[in-house]
C-alpha positions in Angstrom: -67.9 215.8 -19.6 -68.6 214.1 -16.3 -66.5 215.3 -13.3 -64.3 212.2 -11.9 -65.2 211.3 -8.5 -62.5 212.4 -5.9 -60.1 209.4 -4.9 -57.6 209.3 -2.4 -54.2 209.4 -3.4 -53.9 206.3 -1.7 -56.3 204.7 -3.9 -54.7 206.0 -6.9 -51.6 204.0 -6.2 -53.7 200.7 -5.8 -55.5 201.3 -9.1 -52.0 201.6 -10.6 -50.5 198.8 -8.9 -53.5 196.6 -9.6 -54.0 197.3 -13.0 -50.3 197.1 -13.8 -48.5 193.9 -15.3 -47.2 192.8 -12.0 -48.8 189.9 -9.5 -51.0 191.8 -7.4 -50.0 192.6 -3.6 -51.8 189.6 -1.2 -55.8 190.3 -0.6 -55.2 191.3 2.8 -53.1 194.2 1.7 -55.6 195.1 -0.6 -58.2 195.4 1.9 -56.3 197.1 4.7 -55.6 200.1 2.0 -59.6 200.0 0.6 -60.4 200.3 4.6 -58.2 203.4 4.7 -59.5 205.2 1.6 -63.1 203.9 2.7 -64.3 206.8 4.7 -63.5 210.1 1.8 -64.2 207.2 -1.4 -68.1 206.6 -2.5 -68.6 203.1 -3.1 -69.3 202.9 -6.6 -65.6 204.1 -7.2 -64.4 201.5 -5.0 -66.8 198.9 -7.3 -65.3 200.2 -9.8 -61.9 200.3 -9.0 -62.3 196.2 -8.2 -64.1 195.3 -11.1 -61.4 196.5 -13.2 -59.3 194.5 -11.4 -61.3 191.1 -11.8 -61.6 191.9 -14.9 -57.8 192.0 -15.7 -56.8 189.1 -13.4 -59.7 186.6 -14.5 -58.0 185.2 -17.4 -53.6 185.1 -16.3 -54.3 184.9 -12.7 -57.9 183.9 -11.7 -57.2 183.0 -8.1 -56.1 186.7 -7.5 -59.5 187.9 -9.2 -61.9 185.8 -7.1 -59.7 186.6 -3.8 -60.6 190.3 -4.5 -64.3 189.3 -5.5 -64.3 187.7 -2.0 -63.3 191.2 -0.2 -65.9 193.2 -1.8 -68.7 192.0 0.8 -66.0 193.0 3.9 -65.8 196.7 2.8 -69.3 196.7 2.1 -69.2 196.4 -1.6 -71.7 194.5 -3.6 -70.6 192.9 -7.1 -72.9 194.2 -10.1 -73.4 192.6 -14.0 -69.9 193.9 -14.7 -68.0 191.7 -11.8 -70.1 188.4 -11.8 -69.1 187.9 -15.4 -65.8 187.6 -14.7 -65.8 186.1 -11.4 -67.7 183.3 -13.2 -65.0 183.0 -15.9 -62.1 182.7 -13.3 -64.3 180.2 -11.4 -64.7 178.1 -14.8 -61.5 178.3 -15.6 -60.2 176.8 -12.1 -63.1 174.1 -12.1 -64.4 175.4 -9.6 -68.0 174.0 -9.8 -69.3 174.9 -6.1 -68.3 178.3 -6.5 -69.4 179.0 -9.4 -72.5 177.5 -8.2 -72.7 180.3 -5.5 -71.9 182.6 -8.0 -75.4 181.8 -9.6 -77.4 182.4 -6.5 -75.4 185.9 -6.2 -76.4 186.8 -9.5 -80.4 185.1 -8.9 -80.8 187.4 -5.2 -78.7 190.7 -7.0 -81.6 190.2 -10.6 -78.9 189.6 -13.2 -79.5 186.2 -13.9 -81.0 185.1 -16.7 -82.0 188.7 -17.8 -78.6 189.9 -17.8 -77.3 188.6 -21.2 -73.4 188.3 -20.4 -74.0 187.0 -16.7 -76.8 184.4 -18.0 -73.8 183.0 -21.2 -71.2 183.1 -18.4 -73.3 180.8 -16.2 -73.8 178.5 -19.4 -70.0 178.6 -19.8 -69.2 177.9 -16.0 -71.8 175.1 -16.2 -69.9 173.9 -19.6 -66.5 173.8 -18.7 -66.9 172.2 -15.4 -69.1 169.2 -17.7 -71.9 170.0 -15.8 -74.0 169.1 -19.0 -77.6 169.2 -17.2 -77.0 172.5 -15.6 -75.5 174.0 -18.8 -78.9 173.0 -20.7 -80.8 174.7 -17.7 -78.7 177.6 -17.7 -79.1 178.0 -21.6 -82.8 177.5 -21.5 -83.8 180.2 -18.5 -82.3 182.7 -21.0 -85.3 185.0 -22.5 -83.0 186.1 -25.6 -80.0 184.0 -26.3 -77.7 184.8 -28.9 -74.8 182.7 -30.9 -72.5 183.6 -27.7 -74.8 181.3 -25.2 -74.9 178.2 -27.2 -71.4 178.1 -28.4 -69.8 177.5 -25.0 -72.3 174.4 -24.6 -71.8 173.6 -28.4 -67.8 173.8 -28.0 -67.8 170.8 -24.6 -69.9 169.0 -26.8 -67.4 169.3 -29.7 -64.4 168.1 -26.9 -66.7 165.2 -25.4 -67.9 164.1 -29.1 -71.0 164.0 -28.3 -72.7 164.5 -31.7 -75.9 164.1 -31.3 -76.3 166.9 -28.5 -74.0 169.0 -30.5 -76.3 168.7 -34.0 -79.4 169.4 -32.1 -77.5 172.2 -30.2 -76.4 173.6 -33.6 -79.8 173.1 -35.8 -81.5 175.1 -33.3 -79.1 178.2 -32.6 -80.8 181.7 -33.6 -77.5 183.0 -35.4 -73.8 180.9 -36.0 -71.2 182.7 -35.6 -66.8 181.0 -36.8 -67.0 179.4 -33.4 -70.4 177.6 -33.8 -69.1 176.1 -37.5 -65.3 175.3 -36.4 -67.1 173.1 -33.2 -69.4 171.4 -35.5 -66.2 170.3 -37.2 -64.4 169.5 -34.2 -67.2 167.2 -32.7 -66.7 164.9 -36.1 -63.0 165.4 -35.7 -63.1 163.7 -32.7 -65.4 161.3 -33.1 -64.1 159.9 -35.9 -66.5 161.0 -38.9 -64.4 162.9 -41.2 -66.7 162.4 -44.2 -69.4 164.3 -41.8 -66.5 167.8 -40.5 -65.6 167.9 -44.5 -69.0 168.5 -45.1 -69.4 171.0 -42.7 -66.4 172.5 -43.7 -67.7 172.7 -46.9 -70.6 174.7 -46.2 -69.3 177.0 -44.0 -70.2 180.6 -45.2 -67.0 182.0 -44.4 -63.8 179.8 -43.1 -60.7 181.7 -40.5 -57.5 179.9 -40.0 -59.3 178.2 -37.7 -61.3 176.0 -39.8 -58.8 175.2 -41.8 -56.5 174.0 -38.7 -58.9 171.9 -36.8 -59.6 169.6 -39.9 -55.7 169.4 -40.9 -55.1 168.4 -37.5 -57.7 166.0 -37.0 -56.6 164.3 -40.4 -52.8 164.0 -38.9 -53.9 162.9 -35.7 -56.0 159.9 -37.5 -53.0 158.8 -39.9 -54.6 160.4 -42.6 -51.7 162.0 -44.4 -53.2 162.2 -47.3 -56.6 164.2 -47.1 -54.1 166.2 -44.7 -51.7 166.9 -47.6 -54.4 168.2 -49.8 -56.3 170.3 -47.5 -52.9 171.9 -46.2 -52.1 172.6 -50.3 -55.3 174.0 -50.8 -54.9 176.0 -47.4 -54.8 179.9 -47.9 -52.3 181.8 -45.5 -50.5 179.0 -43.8 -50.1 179.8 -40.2 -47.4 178.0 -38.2 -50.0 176.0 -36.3 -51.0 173.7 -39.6 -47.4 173.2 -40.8 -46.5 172.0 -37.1 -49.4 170.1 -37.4 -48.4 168.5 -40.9 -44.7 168.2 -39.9 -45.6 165.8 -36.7 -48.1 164.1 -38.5 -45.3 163.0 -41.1 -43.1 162.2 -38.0 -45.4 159.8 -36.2 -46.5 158.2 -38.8 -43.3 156.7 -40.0 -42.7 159.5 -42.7 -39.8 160.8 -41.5 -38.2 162.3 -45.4 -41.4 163.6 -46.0 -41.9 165.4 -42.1 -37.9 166.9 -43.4 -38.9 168.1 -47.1 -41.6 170.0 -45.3 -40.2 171.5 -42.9 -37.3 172.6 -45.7 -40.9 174.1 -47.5 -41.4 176.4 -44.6 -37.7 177.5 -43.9 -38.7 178.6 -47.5 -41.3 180.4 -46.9 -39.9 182.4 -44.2 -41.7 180.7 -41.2 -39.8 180.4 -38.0 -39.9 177.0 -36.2 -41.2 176.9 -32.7 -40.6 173.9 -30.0 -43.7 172.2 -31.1 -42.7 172.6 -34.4 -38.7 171.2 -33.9 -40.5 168.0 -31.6 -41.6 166.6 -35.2 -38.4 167.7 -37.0 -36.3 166.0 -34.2 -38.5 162.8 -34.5 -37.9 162.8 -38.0 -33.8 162.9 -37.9 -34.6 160.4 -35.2 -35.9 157.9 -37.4 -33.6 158.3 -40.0 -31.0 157.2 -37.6 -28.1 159.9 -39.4 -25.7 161.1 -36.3 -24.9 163.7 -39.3 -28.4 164.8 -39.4 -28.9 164.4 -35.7 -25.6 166.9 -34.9 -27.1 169.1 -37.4 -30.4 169.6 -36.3 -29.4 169.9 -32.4 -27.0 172.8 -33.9 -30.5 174.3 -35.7 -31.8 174.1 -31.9 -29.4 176.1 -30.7 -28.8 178.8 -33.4 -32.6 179.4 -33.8 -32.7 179.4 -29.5 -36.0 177.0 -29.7 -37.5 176.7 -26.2 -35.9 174.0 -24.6 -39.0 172.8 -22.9 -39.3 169.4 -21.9 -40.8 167.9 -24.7 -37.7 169.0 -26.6 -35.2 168.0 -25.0 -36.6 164.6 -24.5 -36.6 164.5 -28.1 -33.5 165.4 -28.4 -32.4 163.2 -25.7 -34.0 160.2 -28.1 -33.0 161.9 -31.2 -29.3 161.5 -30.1 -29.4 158.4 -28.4 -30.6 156.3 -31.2 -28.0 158.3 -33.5 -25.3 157.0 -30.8 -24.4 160.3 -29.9 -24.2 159.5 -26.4 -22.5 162.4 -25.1 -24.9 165.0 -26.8 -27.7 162.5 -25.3 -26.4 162.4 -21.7 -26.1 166.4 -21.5 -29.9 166.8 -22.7 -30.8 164.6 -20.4 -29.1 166.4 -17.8 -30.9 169.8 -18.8 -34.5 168.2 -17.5 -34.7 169.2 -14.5 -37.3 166.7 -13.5 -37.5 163.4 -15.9 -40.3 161.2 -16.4 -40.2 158.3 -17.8 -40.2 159.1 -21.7 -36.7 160.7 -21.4 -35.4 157.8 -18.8 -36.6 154.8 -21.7 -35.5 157.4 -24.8 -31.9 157.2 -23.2 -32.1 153.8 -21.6 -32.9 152.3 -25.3 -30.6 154.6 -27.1 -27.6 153.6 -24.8 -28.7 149.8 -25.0 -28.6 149.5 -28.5 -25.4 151.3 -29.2 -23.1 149.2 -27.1 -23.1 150.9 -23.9 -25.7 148.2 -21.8 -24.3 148.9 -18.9 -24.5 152.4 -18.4 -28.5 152.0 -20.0 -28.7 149.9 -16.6 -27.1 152.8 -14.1 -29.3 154.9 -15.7 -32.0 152.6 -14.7 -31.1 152.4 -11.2 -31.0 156.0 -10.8 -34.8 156.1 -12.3 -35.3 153.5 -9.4 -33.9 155.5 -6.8 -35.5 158.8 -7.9 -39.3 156.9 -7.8 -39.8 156.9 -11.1 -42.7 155.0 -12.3 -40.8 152.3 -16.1 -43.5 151.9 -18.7 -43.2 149.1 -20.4 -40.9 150.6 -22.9 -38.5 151.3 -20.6 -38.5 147.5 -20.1 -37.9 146.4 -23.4 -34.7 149.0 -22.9 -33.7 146.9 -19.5 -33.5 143.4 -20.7 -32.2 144.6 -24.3 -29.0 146.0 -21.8 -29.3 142.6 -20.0 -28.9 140.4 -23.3 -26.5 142.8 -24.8 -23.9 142.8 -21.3 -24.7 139.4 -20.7 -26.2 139.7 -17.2 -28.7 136.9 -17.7 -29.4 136.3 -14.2 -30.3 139.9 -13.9 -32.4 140.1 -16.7 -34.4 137.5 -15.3 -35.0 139.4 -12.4 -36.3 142.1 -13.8 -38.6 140.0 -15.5 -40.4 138.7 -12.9 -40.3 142.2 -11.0 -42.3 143.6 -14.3 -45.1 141.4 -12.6 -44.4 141.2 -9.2 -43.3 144.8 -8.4 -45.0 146.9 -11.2 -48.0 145.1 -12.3 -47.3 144.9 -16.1 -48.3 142.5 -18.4 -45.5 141.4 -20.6 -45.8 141.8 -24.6 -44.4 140.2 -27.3 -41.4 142.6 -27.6 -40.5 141.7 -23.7 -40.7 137.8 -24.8 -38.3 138.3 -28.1 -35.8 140.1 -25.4 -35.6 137.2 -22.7 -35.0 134.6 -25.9 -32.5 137.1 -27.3 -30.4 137.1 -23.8 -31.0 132.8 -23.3 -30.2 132.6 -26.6 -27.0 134.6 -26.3 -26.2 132.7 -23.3 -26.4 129.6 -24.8 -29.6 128.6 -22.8 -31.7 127.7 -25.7 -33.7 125.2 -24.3 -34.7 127.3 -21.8 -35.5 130.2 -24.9 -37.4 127.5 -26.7 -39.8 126.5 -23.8 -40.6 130.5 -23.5 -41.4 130.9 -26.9 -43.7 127.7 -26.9 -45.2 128.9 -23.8 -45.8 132.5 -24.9 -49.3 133.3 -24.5 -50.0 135.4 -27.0 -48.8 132.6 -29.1 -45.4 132.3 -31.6 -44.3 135.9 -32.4 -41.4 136.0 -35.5 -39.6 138.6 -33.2 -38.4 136.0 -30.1 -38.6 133.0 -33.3 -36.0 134.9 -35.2 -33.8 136.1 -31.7 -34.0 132.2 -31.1 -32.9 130.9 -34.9 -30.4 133.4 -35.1 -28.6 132.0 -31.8 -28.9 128.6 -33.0 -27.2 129.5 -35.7 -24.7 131.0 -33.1 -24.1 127.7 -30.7 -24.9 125.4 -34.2 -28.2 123.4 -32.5 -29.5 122.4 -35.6 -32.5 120.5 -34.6 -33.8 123.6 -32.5 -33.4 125.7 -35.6 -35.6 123.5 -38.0 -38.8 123.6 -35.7 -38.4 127.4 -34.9 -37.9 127.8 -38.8 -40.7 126.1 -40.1 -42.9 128.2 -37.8 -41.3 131.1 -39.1 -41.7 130.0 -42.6 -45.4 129.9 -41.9 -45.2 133.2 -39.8 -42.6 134.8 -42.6 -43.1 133.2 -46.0 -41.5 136.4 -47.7 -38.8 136.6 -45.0 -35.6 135.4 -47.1 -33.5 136.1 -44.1 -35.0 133.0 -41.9 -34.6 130.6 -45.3 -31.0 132.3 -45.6 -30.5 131.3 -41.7 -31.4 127.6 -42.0 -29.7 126.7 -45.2 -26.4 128.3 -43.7 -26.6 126.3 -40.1 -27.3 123.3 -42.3 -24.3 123.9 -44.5 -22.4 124.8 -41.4 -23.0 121.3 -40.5 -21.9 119.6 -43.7 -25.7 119.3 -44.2 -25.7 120.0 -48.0 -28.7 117.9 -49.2 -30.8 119.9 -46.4 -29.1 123.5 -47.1 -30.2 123.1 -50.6 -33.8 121.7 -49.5 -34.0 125.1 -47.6 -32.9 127.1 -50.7 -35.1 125.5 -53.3 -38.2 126.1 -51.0 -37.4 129.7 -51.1 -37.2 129.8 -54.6 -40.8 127.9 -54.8 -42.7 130.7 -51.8 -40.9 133.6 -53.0 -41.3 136.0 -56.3 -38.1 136.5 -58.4 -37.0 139.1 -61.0 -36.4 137.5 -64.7 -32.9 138.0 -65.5 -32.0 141.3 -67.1 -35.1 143.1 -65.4 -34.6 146.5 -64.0 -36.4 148.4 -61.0 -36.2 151.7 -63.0 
């Protein structure tokens, strides 16, 4: 057995302290104790000693790894194959293309690069990550022997960038495929939108991991597709808690809320616990469903299970609530963020609009104002929905023209149908029925119907029949906006025209024969 090299006991406690869990002490520390131990140490232990070091550091705290990379030239170290490596992998992690470029010439004047196989993939890697593409193919080409490792860093940015020709060229001409080199081919069709293309490489995979299985399930979610989702994830061998997240948000925002719950029952079932990611798709669901029953009951799941209360859930829980009208629970999740953008401002700016409490939805507002925080147009559609519910008209408008004026939005539909919603309330329809005729992405049933309905309100008959008739062309299965007419007609004494209304219902719309059953 070879004898250890003698080490100062100083020394010693710097190996322990830097290869222990703990940030390590500042680089000048570092140095001022390698200086010390300098004169009775060799300088391969000292290499050594460092390399370790980088090594550990490189992937939780890369900054610390290259600052002791950067001392070894002070002591006089040089960095060998087993520190460049890892310096490179710290570098590329940080995107830190010029360094890593200077890393390469290191490596060219010390001979490791390209005959040195894990400094010559690093390089590629470096390249890869910091979408240096041209470099990348250089890198990969210099290489006298590469194996699977050096072309699936390359072939995994193509797979992000969806760039599929590069990556089927990349792929058709690799010596050996290892998981990595199949699960990117199927990512690169993931993401650009060929699913018929990632199924068929799926399907020829010699040998699928949890991984393969994940990436397609997950692509198919994120695309809508619930349904080749659905049968992959029943077909799917050892369910890991990454594809049932995956399935249970893909329910969520795709308006399946039941189905998102009846899953997520399935893997309570199977003895899977939840994580945050996971509970963000649950809490959408209850969300949607609009049950404060449901809502109180899943926020009380939250807390029993102790899910991370990161910020993604609490915003949902902050919109979870607030469209529930649990306004109370809603306020105090809000409060737990400690800095809010603007999804949980809008989330409980809507949620208080809605349910009666417009002018707190506008304090709320105010304070997002006077903490700089940038609305989306969402947030808007929150605003003037508090403005037409408190009847602050006058106000509304304002913010209406500051949507243009002070925040560069363009207005949408849904911001139209809430002005003629809050002139209609007000009794200002003429003023709603010039906006909706002046709306420039043309009639929209949303501000029609906010504008029929409140002429059904103040009884302005002759309003109502030109907004209808568009509506009835917009809407010819909508029995609310024949239901609408006919009753401000009849309101009027206008029988002859309430039963016009009715019978031209009857003719556009499909009715049961008597005696018929929907089960």
């Amino acid at each position: 057995m070879a004898a250890r090299p003698n080490r100062s006991p100083r020394l010693d406690h710097l190996s322990r302290v830097l290869a222990s869990d703990h940030p390590p002490p500042p680089a000048a520390a570092v140095h001022a104790r390698l200086i010390r131990a300098h004169g009775d140490t060799p300088p391969p232990v000292i290499r050594s000693l460092l390399n370790h070091a980088i090594r550990r550091l490189s992937k939780p705290r890369p900054h610390a790894a290259l600052r002791l990379l950067l001392l070894m030239p002070r002591l006089p170290v040089s960095p060998d194959h087993f520190t460049v490596p890892f310096a490179l992998n710290a570098a590329a992690s940080l995107g830190l293309l010029r360094l890593g470029a200077s890393l390469h010439s290191v490596a060219l004047r010390l001979a490791l690069a390209p005959t040195c196989l894990p400094v010559a993939n690093a390089l590629v890697a470096l390249y890869a990550k910091c979408d240096d593409l041209p470099a990348a193919h250089a890198a990969l080409a210099d290489i006298p022997v590469p194996d699977a490792v050096s072309f699936n860093s390359l072939l995994c940015t193509h797979a992000r960038l969806a760039s599929v020709p590069a990556a089927e060229s990349l792929f058709t001409s690799m010596p050996s495929r290892t998981q990595v080199s199949w699960n990117a081919m199927v990512v690169v069709y993931v993401n650009a939108g060929d699913f018929a293309s990632a199924h068929r490489v799926f399907d020829e995979m010699p040998t699928r991991d949890s991984s393969s299985w994940s990436v397609l399930i997950i692509g198919y979610c994120k695309s809508g597709s619930m349904q080749s989702a659905r049968e992959l994830f029943d077909k799917m061998p050892g369910k890991n808690l990454v594809t049932w997240t995956a399935m249970i948000n893909g329910y969520a925002q795709c308006g399946r809320p039941k189905e998102a719950l009846a899953l997520f029952r399935e893997l309570e079932a199977a003895g899977i616990e939840p994580d945050a990611a996971t509970m963000v798709g649950v809490i959408s669901s209850a969300s949607q469903i609009g049950s404060t029953a449901l809502a109180g009951w899943v926020g009380t799941y939250v807390d029993r299970k102790r899910i991370e209360r990161n910020e993604k859930v609490l915003t949902a829980l902050v919109d979870m609530h607030a469209k529930c009208g649990n306004v109370e629970q809603a306020l105090n999740a809000f409060r737990e963020i400690e800095q809010p953008d603007a999804y949980p401002y809008t989330a409980l700016i809507s949620g208080l609009a809605t349910h009666g409490h417009a002018k707190l939805a506008l304090q709320v507002f105010e304070r997002m104002q006077a903490q700089a925080v940038k609305p989306d147009p969402i947030t808007f559609v929150g605003v003037l929905t508090a403005c037409s519910h408190a009847g602050l008209v006058d106000r509304g408008l304002d913010y209406w023209e500051a949507m243009v004026h002070e925040y560069g939005m363009n207005r949408r539909a849904d911001h139209y149908a809430c002005v003629v919603d809050m002139l209609g309330r007000a009794g200002r329809l003429e003023e709603a029925f010039e906006m909706v005729q002046t709306m420039p992405m043309g009639p929209h049933p949303g501000a029609l119907g906010a504008l029929l309905s409140a002429c059904k309100t103040h009884d302005n008959a002759e309003i109502a029949e030109v907004v209808a008739n568009k509506l009835f062309e917009l809407e010819p299965r909508n029995t609310g906006n024949y239901i609408l007419l006919s009753s401000i007609y009849a309101g009027r004494g206008q029988w002859e025209e309430a039963e016009r209304v009715r019978s031209l219902m009857k003719t556009k719309l499909p009715f049961k024969q008597p005696g018929s059953s929907w089960f």
